[in-house]
N, C-alpha and C positions, 0 to 999 in steps of 0.2 A: 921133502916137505911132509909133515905130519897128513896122514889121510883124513884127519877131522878137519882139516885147515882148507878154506876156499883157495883158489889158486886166482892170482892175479886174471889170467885169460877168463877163467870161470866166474872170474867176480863182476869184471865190465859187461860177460853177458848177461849175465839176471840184473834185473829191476824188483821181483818180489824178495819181501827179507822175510824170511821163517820167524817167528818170536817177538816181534813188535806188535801183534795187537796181543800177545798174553803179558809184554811190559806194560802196555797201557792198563788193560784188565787190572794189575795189582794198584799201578797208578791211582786208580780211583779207587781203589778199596784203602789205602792210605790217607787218600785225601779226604776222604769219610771222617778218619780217624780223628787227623787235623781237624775237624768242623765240630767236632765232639768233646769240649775239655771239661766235662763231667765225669770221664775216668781216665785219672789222672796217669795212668800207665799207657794210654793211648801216646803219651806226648812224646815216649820213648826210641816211639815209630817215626817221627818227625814226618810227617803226614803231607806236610808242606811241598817238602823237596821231591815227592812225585811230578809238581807239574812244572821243577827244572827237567824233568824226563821225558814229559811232554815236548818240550819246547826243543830240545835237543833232538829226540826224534823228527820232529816238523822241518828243521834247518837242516837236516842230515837228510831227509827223504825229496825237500820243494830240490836243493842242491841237485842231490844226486842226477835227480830225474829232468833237469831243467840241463842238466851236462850230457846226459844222453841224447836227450833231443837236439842239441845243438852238433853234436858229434854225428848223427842221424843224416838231420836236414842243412844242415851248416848254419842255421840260428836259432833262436827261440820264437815260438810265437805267443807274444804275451799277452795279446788281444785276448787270447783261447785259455792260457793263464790265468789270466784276472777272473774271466768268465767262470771254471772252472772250480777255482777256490769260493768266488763269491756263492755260486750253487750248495757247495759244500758248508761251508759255516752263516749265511745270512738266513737264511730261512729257517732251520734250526733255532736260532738266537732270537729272530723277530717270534717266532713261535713260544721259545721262553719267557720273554716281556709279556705275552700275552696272559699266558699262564699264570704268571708271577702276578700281573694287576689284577686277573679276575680274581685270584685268590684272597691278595691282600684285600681288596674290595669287600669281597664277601664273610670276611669271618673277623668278628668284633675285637678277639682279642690282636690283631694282628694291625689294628687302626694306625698305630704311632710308623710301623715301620710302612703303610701304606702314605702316608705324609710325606715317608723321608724319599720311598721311593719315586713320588709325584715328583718332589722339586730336583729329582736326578735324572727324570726320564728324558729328558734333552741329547744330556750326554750318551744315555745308552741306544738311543735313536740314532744318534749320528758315528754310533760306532766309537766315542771315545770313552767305556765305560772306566779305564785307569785314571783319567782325571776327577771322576764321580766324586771318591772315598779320598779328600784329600784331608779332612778335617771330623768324620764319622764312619764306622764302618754300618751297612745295611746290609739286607735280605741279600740282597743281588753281588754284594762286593768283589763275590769273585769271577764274574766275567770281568774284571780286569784285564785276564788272559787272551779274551776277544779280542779285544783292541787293538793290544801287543799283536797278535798274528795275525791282524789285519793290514796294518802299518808294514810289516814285515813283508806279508805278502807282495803290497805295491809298493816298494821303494825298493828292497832287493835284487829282483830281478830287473828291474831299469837301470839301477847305477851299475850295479856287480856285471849282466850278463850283454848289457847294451851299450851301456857307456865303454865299457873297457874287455879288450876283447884277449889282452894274453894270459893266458892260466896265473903265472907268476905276481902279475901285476894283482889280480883278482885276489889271490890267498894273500897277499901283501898287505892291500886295502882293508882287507876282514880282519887280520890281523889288528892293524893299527886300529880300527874301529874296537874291536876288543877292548884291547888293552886301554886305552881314551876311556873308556866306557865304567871297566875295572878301578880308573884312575878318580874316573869321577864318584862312585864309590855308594851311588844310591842302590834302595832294592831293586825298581824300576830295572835301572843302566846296567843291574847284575843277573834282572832276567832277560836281556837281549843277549848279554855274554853266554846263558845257557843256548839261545838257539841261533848264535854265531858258533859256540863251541862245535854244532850238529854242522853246523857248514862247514866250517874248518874241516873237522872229520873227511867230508865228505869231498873236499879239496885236494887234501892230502891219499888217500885211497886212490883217484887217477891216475897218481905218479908210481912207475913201479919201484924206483929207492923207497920212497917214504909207503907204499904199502908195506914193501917186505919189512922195514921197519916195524909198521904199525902190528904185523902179523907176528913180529915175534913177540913185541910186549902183550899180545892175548895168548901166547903159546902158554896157557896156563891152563891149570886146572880152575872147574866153576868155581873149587873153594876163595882163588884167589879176590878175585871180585868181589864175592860176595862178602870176604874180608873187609876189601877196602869200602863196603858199604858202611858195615857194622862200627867200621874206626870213625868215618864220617859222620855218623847218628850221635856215637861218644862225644865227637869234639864240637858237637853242636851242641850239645849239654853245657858245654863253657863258653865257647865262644863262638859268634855265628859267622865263618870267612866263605861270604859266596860263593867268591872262582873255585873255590875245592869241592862244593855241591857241583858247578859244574865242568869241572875236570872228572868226577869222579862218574858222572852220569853218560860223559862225553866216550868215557873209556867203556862202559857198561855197553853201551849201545855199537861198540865197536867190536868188542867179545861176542855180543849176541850174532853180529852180523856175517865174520871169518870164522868163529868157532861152530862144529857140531858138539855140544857137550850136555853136559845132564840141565843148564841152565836151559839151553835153548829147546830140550826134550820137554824140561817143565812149563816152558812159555809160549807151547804149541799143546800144550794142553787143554785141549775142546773147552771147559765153560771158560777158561782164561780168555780162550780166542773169542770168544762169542761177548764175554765181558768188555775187551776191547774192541768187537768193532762197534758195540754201540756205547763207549766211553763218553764219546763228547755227548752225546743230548743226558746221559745219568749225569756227567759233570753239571751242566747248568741248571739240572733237577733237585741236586741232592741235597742243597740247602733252604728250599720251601719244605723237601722230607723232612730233612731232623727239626724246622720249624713246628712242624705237624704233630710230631714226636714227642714233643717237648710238652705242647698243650695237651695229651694225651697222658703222659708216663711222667713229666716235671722234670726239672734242669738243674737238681740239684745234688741229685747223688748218684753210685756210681753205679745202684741197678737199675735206674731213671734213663743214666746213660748208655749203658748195656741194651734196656729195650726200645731205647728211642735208637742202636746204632741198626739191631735187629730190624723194625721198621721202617727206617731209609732202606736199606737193603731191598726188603721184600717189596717196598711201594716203587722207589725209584727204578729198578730193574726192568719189571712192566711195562712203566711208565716211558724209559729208552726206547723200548722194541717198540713200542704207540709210534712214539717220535719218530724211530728210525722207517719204521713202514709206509707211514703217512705224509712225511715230511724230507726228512731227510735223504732218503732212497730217490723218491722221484724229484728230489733237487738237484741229485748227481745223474739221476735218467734225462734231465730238463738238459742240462749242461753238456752230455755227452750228443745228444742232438742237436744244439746250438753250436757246438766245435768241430761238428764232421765235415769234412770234406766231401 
């Protein structure tokens, strides 16, 4: 076995993965990009398909860790679960509705989209923000993603980990959910395929054939990866095929995970890690920034765009560590006291 290579025995013992909050870190420096089509070279970056990375990651870590514990204790306990997750993302998010309405509220030219956001706020209260934007997009459209990994959260481990208890049967299930999903063909049904794709991952990894498997198709150098990224941005220039954003992301997060290589050197790289651990509250921030942006510097050309992308940046960043100090730390301190034994 390659000595950069995790070793099965090695792999079941850790739970923490080196280089997933500096995938996320780039994640949102992408999806900045995407939010931005005043420079039109941004588009190149496909800015989008960061948060199939997100989601992949999410399925491949709730998995992983939810296989542990049942390996541990002999089940899950989802009561602690539910608990858990909701600590981590509902406070955060009620905190950005807040944000987002004092803002709209207050600043005149922002009135129209305080309108649209009023007759959506139902949805975003009840947590189904992907239903919102079915016929306009708003301020807020992209907590879409909320929703999705809400849903996810509490249907997953009830059906996958309670209902059905043989490994084979469980990767079977996820499967066919996949492919159904694949088949039905919406963006929606192709962003659960990205964080079905992480669980898959994370299915297959248990078993030692389909690990040693999975560890030779990463027995690659970082160029190769980063290859099939740059082939995946090209053929989304022509044509957009989901499941290949999330094959391709499913694979990335697989490399990061058994590989030590220059990718995973670079995605442990301090402000990346520090970028991604407080991703999710800049995600839900970063589009009242480049709003802000816009009314500042204008939305029409491409050093407009350039200092409104500088702006997000330097606002929303701040703005994260606020969130993550204030709110989101002691949502997962709140949680971790609610779930001890």
């Amino acid at each position: 076995m390659d000595r950069n290579e995790l070793s099965f025995t090695d792999y079941q013992a850790a739970t923490f993965r080196p280089g997933f909050d500096g995938l996320r870190g780039i994640g949102f420096l992408l999806v900045v990009t995407a939010h931005i089509p005043a420079v039109p070279w941004f588009s190149y970056l496909q800015g989008w398909t960061a948060v199939w990375v997100f989601f992949a990651i999410s399925g491949y870590l709730v998995t992983m860790l939810l296989i542990r514990e049942e390996r541990k204790t002999g089940a899950i306990a989802y009561g602690r679960f539910l608990t858990r997750r909701f600590f981590r993302i509902v406070p955060a998010y009620a905190a950005a509705i807040l944000i987002y309405w004092i803002a709209l509220y207050s600043l005149p030219p922002l009135a129209d989209e305080y309108q649209l956001f009023m007759a959506r706020l139902p949805y975003y209260l009840t947590l189904m923000p992907e239903y919102a934007h079915t016929d306009v997009f708003t301020i807020f459209v992209h907590s879409w993603i909320i929703g999705m990994e809400a849903k996810f959260y509490v249907f997953f481990p009830a059906i996958v980990f309670l209902m059905i208890k043989r490994d084979t049967w469980r990767f079977g299930v996820t499967a066919a959910t996949t492919a159904l999903l694949i088949a039905q063909g919406s963006f929606t049904a192709n962003a659960y395929c990205a964080i079905l794709s992480g669980v898959m991952l994370a299915q297959l990894l248990e078993w030692p054939r389909s690990f040693a498997a999975i560890a030779m198709l990463t027995r690659v150098p970082a160029a190769v990866p980063m290859a099939f990224v740059v082939a995946l941005f090209v053929m989304l220039r022509y044509v957009e095929v989901l499941p290949a954003v999330a094959a391709v992301t499913a694979y990335l997060v697989a490399h990061v995970t058994l590989r030590e290589s220059l990718m995973r050197r670079l995605l442990t790289y301090g402000p990346l890690v520090y970028l991604g651990q407080r991703s999710y509250g800049a995600y839900l921030l970063h589009v009242l920034a480049i709003h802000l942006g816009y009314m500042a510097f204008g939305s029409t050309t491409v050093m407009s765009g350039l200092l409104t992308t500088c702006f997000t940046l330097a606002v929303t960043i701040p703005a994260a560590e606020l969130l993550y100090r204030t709110v989101e730390r002691p949502g997962m301190e709140m949680a971790r006291r609610l779930t001890e034994h």
